[in-house]
Backbone as a ProteinNet text record, in pm:
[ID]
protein_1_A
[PRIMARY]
XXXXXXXXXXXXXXXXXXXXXXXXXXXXXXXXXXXXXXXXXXXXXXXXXXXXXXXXXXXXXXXXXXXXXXXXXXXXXXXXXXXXXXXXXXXXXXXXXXXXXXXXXXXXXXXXXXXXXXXXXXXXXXXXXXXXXXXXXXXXXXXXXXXXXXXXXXXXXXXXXXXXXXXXXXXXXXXXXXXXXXXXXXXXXXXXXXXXXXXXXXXXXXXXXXXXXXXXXXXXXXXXXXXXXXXXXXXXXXXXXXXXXXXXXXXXXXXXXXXXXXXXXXXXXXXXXXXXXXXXXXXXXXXXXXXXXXXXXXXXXXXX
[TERTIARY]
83.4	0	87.1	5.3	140.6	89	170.5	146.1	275.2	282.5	406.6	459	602.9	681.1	771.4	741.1	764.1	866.4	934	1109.4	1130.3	1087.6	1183.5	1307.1	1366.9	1493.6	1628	1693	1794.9	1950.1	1964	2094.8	2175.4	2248.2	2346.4	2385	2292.2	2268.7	2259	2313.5	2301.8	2290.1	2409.6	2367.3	2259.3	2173.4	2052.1	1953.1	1964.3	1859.2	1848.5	1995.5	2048.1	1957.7	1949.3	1925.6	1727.9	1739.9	1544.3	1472.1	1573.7	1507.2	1496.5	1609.4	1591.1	1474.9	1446.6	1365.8	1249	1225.6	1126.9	1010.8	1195.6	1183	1194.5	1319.1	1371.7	1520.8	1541.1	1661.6	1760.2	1878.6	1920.2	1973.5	1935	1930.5	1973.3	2055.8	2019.8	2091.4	2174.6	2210.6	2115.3	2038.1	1899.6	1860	1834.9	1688.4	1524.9	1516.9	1375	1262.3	1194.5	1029.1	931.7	903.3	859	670.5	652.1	530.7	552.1	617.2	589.6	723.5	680.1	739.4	804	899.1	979.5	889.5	892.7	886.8	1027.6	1082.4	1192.7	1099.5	1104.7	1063.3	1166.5	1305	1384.6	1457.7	1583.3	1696.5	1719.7	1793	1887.6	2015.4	2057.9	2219.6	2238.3	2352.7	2429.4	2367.4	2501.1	2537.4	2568.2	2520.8	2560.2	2696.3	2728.1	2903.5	2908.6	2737.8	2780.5	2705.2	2735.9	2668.7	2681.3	2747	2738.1	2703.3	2710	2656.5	2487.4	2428.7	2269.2	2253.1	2286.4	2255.9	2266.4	2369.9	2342.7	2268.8	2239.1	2098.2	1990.3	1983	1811.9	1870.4	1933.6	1908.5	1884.4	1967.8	1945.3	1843.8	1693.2	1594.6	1508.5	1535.7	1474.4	1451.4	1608.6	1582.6	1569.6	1545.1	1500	1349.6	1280	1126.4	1144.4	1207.3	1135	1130.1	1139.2	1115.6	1107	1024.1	1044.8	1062	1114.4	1127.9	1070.8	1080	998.5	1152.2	1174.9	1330.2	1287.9	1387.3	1357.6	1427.8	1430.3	1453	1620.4	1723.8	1837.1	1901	1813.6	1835.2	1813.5	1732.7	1653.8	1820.4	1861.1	1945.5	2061.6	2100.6	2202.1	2194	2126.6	2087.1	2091.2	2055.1	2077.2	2198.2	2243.3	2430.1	2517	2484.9	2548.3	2465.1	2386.2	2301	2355.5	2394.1	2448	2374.3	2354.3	2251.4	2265.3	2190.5	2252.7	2288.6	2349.2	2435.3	2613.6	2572.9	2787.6	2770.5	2705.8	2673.7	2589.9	2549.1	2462.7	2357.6	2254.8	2076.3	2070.9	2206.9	2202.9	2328.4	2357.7	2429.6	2560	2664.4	2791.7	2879.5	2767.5	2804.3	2873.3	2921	2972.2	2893.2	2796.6	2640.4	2610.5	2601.3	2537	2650.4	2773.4	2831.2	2859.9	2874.8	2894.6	2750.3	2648.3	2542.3	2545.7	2634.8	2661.2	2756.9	2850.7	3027.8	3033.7	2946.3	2991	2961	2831.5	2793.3	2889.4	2922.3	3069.3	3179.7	3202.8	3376.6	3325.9	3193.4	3218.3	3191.8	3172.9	3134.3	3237.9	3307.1	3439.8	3368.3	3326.3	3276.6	3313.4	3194.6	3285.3	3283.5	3306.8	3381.4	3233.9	3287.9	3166.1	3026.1	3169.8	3047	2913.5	2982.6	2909	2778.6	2828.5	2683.9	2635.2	2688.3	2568.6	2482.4	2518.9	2439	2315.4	2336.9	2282.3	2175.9	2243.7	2116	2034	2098.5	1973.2	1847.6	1908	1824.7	1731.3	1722.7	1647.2	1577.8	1587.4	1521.2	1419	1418.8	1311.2	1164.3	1046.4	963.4	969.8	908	910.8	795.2	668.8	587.2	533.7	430.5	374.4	264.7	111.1	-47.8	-50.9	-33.3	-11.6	-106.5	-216.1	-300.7	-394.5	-408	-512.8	-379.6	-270.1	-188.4	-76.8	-44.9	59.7	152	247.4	375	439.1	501.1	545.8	695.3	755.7	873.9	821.5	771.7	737.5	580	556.2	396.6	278.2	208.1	101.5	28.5	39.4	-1.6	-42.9	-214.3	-212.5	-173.4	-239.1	-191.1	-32.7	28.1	185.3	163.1	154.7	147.3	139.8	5.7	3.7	93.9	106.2	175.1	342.7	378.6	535.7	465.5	342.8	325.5	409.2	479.7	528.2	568.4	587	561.1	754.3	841.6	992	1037.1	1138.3	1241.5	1224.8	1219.8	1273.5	1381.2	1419.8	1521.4	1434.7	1336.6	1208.8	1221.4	1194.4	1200.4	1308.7	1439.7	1553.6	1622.7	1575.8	1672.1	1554.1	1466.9	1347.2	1392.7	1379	1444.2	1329.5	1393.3	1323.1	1192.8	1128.8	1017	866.8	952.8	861.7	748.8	694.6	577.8	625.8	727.1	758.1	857.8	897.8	1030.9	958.9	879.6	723.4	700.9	643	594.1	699.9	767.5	915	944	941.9	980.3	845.5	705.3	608.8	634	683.2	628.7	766.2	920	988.3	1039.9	1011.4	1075.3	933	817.9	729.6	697.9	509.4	464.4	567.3	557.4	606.1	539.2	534.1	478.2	579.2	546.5	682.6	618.4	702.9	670.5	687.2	733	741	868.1	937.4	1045.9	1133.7	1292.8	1382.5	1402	1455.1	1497.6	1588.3	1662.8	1804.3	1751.2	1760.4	1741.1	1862.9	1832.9	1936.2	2046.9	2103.2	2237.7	2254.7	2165	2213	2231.1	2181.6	2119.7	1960.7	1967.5	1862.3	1759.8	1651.6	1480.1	1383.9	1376.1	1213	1111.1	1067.1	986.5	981.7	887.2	830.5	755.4	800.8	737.1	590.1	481.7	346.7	275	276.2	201.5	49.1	94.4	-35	-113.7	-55.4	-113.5	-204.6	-221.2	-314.2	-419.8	-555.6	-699.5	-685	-616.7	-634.8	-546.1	-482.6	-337.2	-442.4	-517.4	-561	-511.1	-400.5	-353.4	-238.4	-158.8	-4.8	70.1	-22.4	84	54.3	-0.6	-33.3	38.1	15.2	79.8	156.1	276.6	402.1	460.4	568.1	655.9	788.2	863.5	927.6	1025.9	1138.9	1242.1	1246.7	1206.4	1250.1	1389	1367.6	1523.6	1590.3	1496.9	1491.8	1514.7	1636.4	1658.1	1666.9	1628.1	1650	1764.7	1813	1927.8	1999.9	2010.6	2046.5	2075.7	2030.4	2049.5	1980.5	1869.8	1758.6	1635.1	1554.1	1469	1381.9	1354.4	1233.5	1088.3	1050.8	893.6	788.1	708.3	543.1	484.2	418.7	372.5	226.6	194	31.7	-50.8	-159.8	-270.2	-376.7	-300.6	-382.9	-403.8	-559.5	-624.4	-540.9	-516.1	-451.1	-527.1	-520.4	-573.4	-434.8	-389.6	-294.8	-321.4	-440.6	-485.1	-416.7	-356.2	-272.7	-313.8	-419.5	-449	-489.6	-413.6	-478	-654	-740.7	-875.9	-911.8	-885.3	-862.4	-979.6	-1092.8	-1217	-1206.3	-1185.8	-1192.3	-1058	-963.8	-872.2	-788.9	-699.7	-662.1	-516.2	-447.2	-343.5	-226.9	-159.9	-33.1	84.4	210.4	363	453.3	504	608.8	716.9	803.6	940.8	933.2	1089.3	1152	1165.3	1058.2	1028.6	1109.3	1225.5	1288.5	1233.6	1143.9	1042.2	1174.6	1161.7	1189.6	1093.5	1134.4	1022.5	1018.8	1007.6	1067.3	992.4	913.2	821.8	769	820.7	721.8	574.9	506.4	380.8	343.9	246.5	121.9	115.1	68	38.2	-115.7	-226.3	-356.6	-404.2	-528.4	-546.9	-527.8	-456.3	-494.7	-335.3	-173.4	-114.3	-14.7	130.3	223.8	398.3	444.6	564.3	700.8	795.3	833.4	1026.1	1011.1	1105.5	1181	1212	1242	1358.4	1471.6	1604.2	1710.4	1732.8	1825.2	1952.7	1986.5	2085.3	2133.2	2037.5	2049.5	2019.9	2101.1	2064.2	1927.8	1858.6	1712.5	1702	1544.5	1546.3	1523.5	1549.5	1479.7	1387.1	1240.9	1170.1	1080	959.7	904.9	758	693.9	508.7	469.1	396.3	384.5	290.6	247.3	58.7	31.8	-105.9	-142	-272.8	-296.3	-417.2	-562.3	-486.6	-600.3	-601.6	-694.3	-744.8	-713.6	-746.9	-685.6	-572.5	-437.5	-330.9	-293	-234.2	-240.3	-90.1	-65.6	33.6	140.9	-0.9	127.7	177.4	136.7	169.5	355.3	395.4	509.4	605	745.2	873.6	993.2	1037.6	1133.7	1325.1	1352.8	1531.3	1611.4	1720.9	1817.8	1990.1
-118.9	0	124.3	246	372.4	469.2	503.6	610.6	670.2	658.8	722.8	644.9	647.2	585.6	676.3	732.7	808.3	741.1	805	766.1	843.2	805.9	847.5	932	982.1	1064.1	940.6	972.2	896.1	996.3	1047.8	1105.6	1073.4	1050.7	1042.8	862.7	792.9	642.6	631.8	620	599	454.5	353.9	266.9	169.1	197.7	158.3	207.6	325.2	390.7	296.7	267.3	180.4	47.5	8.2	-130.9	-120.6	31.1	29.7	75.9	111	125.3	-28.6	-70.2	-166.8	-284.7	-312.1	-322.7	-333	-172.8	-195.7	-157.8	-239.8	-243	-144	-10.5	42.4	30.2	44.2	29.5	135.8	192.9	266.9	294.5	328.5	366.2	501.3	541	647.7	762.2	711.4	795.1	847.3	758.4	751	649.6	647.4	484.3	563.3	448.6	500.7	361.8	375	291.7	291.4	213.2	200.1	266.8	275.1	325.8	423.1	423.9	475.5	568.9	675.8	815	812.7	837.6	869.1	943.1	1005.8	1132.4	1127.6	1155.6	1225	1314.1	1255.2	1350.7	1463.2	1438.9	1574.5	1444.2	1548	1482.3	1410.7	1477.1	1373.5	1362.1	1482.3	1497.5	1485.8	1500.3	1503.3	1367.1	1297.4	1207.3	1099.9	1068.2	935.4	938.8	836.1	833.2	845.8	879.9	858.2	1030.6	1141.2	1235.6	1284	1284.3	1329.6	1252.7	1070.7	995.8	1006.7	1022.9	1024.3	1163.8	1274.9	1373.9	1322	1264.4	1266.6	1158.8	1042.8	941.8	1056.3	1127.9	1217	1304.7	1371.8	1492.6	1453.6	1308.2	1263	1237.9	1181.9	1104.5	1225	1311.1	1472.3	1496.6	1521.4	1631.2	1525.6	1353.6	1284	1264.4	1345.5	1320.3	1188.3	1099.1	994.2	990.7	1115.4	1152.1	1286.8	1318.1	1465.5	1480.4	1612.7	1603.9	1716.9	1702.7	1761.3	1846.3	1965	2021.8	1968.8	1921	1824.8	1967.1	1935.6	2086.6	2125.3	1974.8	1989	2010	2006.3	2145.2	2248.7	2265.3	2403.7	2493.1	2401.3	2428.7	2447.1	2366.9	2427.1	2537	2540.1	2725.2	2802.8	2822.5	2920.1	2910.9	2796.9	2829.1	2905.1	2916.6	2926.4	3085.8	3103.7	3268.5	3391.6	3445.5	3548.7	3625.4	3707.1	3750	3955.8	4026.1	4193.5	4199.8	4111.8	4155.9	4143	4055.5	4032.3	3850.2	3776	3658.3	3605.7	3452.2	3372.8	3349.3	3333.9	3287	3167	3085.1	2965.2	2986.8	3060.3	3073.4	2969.2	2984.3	2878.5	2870.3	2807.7	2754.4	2610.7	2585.8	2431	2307.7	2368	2275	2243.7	2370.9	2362.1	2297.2	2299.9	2277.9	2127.7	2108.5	1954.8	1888.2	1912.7	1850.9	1880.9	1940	1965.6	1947.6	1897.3	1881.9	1808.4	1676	1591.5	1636.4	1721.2	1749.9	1873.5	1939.2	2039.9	1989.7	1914	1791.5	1746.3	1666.3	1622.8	1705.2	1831.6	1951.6	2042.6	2066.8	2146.9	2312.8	2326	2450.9	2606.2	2633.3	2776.2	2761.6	2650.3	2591	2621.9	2626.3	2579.3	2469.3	2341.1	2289	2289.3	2325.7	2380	2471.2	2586.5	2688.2	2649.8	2539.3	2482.9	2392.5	2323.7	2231	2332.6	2419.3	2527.3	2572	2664.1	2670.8	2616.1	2442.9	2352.9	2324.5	2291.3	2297.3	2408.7	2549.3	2634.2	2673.9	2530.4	2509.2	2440.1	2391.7	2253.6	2300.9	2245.6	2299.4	2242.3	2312.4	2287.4	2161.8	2159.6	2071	2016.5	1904.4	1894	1840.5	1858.8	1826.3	1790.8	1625.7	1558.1	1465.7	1526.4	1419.9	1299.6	1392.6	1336.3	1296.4	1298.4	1262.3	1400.4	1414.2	1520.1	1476.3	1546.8	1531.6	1617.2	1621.1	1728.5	1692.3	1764.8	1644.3	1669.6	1735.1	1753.7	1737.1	1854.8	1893.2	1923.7	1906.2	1973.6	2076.8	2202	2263.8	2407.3	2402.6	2510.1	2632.8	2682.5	2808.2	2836.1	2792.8	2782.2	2808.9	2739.8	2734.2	2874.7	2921.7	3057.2	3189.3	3163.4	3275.9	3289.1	3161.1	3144.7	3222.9	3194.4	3260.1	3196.1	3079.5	3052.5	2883.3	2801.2	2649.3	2626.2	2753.6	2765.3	2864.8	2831.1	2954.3	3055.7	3142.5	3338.2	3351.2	3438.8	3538	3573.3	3645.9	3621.6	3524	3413	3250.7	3233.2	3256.5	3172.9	3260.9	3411.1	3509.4	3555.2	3469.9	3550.4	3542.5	3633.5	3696.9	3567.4	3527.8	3413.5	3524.3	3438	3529.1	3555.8	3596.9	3642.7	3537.7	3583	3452.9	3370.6	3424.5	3316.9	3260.9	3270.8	3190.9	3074.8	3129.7	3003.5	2905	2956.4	2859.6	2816.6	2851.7	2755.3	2632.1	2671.7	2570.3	2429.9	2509	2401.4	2343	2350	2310.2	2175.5	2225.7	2123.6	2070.2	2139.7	2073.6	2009.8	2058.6	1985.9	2107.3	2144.1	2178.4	2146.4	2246.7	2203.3	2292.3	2243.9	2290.9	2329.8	2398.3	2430.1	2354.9	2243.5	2201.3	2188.8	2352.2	2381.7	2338.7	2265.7	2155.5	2136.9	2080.6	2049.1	1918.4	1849.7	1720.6	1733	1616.1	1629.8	1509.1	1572.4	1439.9	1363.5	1311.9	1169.3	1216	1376.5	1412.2	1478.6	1474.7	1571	1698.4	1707.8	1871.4	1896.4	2053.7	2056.4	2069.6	2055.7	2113.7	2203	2260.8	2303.5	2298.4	2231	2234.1	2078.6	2049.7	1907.3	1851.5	1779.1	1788.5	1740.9	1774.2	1739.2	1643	1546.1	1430.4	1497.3	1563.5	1633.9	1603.5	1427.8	1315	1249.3	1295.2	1158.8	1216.4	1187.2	1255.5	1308.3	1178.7	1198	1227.8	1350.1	1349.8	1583.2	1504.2	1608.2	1619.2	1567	1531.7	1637.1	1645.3	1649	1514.8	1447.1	1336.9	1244.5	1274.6	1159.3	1286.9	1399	1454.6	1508.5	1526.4	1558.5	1451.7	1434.6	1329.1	1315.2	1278.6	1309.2	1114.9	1140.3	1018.1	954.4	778.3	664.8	696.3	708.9	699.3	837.6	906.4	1073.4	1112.6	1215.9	1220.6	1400.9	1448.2	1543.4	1590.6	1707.8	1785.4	1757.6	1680.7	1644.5	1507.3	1448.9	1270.2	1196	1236.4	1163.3	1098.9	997.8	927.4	1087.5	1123.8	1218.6	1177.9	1231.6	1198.2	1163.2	1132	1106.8	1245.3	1281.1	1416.6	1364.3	1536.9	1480	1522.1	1451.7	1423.9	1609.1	1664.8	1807	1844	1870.3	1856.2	2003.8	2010.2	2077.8	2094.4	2177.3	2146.7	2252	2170.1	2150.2	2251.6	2196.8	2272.9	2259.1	2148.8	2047.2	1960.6	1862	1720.7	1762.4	1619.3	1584.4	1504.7	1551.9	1471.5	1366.6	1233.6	1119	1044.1	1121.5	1080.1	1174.3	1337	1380.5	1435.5	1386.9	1497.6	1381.4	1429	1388.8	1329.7	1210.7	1114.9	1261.6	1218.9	1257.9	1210.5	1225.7	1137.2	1254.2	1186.6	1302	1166.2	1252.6	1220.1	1236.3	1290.4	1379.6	1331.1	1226.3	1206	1072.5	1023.4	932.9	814.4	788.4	639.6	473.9	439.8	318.8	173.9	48.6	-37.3	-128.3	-265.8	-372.2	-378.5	-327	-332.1	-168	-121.5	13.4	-9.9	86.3	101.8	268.8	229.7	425.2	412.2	563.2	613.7	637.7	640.7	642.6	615	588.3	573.6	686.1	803.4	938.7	971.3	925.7	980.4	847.1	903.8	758.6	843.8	840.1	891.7	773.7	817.9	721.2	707.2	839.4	800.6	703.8	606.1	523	456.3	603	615.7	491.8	539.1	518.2	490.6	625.4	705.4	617.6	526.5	502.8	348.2	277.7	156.5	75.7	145.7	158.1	125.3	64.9	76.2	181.7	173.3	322.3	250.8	332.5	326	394.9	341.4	379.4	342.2	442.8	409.5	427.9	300.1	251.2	327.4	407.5	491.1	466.8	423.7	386.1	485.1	562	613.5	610.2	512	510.9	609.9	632.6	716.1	666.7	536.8	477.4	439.2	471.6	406.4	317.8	172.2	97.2	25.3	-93.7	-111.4	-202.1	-229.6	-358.8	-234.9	-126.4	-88.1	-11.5	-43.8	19.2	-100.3	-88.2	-100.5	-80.7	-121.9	-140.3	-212.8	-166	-244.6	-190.3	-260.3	-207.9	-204.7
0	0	0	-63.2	-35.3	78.8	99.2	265.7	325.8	438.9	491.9	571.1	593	674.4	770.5	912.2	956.1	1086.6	1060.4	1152.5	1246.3	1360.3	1479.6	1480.5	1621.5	1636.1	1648	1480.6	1506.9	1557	1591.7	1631	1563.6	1466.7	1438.4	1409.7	1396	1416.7	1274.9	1168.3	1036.5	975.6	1105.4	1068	1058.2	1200.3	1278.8	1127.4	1088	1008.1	870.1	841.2	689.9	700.5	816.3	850	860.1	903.8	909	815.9	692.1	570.8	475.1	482.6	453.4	506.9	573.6	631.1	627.9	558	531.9	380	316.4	181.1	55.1	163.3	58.9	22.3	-100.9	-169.4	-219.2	-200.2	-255.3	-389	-486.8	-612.8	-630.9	-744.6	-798.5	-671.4	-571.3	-487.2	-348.5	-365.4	-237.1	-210.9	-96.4	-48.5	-101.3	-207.1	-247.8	-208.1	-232.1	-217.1	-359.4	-396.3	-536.5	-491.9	-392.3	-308.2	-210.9	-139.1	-21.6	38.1	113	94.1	280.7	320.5	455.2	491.7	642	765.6	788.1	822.9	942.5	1051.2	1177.9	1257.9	1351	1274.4	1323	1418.5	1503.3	1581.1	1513.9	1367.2	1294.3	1368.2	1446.6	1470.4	1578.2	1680.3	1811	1842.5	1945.6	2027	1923.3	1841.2	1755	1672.7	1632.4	1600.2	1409.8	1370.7	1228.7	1167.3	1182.4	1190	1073.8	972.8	811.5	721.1	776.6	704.8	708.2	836.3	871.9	789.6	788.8	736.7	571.4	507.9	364.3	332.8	418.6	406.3	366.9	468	473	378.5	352.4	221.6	121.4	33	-47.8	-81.6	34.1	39.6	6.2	66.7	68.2	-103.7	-94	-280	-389.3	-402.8	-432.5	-429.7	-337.8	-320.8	-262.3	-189.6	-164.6	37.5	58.3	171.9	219.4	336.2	370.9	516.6	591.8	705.6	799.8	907.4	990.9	1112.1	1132.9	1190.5	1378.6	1392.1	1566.2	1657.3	1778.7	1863.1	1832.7	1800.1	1802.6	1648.5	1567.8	1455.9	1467.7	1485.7	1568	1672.8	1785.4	1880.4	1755.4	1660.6	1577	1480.9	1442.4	1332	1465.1	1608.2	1716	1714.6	1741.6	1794.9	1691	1544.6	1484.1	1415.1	1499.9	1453.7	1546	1510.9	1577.2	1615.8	1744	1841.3	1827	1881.2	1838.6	1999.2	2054.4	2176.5	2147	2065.4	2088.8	2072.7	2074	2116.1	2033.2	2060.4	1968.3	2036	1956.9	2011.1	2057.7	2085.7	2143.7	2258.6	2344	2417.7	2407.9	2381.8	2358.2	2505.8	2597.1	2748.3	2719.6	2870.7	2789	2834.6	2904.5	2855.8	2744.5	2694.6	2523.6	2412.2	2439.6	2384.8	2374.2	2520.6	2547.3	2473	2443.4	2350.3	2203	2168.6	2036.6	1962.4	2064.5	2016.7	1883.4	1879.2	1809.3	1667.4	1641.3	1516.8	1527.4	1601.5	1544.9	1508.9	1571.2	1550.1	1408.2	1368.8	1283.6	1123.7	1133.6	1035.3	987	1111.2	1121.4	1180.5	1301.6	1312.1	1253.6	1203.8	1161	1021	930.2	803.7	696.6	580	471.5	479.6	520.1	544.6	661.3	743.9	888.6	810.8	779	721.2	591.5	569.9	450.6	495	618.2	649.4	786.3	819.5	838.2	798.2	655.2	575	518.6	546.3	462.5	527.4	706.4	824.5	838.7	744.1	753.8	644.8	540.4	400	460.7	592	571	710.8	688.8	799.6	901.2	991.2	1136.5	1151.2	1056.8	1101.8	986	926.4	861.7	883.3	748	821.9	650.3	665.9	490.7	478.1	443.7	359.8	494.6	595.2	715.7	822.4	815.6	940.7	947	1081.4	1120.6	1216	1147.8	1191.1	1239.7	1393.9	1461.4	1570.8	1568.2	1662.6	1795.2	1864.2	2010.1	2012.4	1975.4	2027.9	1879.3	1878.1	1774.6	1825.8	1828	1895.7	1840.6	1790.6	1698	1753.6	1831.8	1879.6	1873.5	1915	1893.4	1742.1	1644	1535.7	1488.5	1491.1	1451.5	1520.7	1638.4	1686.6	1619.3	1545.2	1526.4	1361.2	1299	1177.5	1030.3	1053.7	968.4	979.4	893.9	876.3	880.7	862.7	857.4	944.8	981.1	1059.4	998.4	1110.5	1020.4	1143.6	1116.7	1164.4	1322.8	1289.3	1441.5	1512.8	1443.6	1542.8	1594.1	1576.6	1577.2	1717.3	1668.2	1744.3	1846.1	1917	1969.3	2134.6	2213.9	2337.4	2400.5	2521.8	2639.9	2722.4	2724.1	2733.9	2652.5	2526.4	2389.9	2354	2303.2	2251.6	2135.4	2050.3	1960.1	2036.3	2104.7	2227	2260.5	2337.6	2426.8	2294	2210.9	2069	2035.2	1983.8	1953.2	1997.9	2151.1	2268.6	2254.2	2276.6	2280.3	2163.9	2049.4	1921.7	1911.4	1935.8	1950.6	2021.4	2168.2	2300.7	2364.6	2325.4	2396.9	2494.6	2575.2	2674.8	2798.7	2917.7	3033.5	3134.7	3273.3	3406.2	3508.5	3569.4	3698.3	3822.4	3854.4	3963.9	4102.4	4108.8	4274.5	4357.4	4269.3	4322.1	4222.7	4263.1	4134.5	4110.3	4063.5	3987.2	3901.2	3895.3	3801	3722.4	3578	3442.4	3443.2	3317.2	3317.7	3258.2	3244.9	3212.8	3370.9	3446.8	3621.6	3630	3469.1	3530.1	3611.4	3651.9	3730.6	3643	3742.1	3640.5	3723.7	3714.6	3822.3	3715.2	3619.8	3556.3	3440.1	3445.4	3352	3246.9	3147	3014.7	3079.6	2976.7	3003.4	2907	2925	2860.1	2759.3	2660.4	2613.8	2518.5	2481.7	2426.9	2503	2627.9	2721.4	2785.1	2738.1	2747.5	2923.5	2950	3130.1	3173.8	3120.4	3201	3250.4	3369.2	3417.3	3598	3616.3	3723.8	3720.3	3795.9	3785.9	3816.2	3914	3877.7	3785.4	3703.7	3571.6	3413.1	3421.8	3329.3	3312.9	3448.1	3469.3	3419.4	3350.5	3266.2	3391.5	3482.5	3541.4	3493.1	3466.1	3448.8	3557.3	3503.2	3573.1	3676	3798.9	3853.4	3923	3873.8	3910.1	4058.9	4083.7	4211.8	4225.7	4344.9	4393.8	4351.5	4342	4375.7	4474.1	4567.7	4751.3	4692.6	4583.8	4581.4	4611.1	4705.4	4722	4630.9	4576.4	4539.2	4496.3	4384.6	4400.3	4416	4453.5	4533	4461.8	4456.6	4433.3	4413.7	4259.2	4263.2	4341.8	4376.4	4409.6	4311.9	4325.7	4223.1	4260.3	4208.4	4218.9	4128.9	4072.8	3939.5	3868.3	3740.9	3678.3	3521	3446	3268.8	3206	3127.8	3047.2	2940.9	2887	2743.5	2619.7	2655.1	2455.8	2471.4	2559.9	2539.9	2385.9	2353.1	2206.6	2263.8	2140.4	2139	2075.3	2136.8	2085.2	2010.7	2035.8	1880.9	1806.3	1783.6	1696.4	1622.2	1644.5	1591.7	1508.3	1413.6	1300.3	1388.7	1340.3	1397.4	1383	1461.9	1463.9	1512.6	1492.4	1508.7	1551.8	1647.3	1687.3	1739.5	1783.7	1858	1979.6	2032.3	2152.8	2307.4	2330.7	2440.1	2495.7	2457.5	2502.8	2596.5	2514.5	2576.5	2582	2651.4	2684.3	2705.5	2716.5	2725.7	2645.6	2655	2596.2	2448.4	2438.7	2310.1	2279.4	2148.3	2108.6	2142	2145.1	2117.4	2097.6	2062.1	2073.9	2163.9	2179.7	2289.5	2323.6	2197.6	2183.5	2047.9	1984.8	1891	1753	1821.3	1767.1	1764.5	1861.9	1875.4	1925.8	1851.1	1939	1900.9	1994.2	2018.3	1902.2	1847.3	1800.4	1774.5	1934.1	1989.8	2087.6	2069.9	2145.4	2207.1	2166.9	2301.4	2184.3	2028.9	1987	2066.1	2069	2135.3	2306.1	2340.1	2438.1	2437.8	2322.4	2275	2254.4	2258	2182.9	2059.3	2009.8	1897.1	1838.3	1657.5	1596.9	1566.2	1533.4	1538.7	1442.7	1352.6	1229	1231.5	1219.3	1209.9	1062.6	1019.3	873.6	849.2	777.6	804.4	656.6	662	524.3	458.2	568.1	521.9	695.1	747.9	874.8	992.6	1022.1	1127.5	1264.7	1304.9	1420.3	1414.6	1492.2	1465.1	1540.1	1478.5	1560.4	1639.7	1709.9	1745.8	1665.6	1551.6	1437.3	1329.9	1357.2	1221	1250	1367.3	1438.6	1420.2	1343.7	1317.4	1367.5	1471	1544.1	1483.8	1490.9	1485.6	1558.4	1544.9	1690.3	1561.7
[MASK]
++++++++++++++++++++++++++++++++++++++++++++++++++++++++++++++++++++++++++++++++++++++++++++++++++++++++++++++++++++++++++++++++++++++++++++++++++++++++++++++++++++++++++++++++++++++++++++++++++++++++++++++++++++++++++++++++++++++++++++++++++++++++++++++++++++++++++++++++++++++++++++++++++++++++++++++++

């Protein structure tokens, strides 16, 4: 059947990707993996942490300006056109701390920062859209989130988006659209790199995530700032206002959310994450869509 084949955040995993196209029965020809039917997603986080970072990038461009795929920009393209945008203070729209840096090294090491190829692969990242709504299914790397949508005013980066002061409303939209919604939860926690958080992604796929402790996302293993076990949120009713509406609203695929768990699955009949922690010996991960409205759990493609 023809439809879409929408791919998860591979980081820099080219070979994992080689092995999940194949897979699932495309061939490279002609200087691309094509499908005699059926057309790629990229849902973004092509780059950083993986060991093959110019090879995954010329997999997907090829597939790109071939037509036999299209892509969707993940937050850590997004984070590279900032690092490399120059700000009207003296500085870049991605601050060059060695936080930021230490998450970006590898796609700088492997580009040559600064170099030709660096700002070509740049400007290509700011050829491509932030989201897509193709033919009854959408594709978003974080969030679907119209309002966001309109306030950013545009389906691509501008100069507005990229360079927008913390705070601003296209800052906020930016953030919901590829980092995902978040809540401040009164309290800190250190993620699974040990930095801090006072604030938590929001499950805005799950009808019932009208809790905080059901729609605060907080990591398996999660400890205080002090080292301690972090706590049990309490169940204090909250509204989000991104639940997706799981009878009426049109399917959608995203990334970002570093799911774990011996078997993929969706997340609802309407919505399924299809990130599944490459990067973290995970499989990558691919939702077959043929045209249906319910999405289901066979139609999900896994390899390692």
């Amino acid at each position: 059947m023809s439809g879409y084949d929408v791919i998860g955040d591979i980081h820099g995993h080219a070979d994992v990707l080689e092995r999940l196209l194949r897979t699932m029965g495309y061939r490279e020809t002609r200087g691309a993996y094509r499908h005699r039917q059926r057309t790629v997603i990229f849902v973004g986080d092509l780059i950083d942490r993986g060991p093959h970072q110019l090879r995954t990038l010329q997999i997907v461009r090829a597939m790109v300006e071939a037509g036999s795929a299209q892509l969707v920009l993940g937050n850590h393209e997004f984070n590279a056109v900032a690092w490399a945008t120059p700000d009207d203070r003296g500085g870049f729209s991605r601050p060059h701390t060695e936080k930021n840096r230490g998450q970006h090294e590898v796609f700088l090491a492997a580009v040559g920062e600064g170099s030709p190829r660096h700002r070509e692969w740049i400007e290509w990242f700011t050829s491509q859209p932030l989201w897509l709504d193709a033919d009854g299914l959408r594709v978003v790397h974080a969030c679907w989130d119209e309002a966001s949508m309109r306030t950013l005013g545009s389906d691509h980066l501008t100069d507005e988006i990229v360079t927008a002061a913390s705070g601003s409303a296209p800052f906020e939209s930016i953030e919901i659209v590829l980092k995902g919604p978040e809540i401040d939860l009164g309290r800190a926690y250190l993620d699974k790199d040990g930095n801090r958080r006072d604030a938590a992604r929001l499950a805005w796929w799950d009808p019932g995530a009208t809790t905080l402790a059901r729609a605060a996302l907080i990591p398996g293993g999660a400890t205080t700032p002090g080292g301690d076990p972090f706590p049990p949120l309490p169940d204090d009713p909250i509204d989000i206002g991104f639940i997706q509406e799981p009878n009426s609203a049109t399917p959608v695929l995203y990334g970002h959310y570093w799911r774990s768990g011996p078997e993929p699955r969706i997340d609802n009949p309407r919505a399924a994450c299809l990130d599944w922690s490459v990067a973290k010996d995970g499989p990558l991960v691919a939702y077959r869509w043929s045209g249906e409205r319910d999405l289901t759990d066979t139609n999900l493609v896994a390899v390692h």
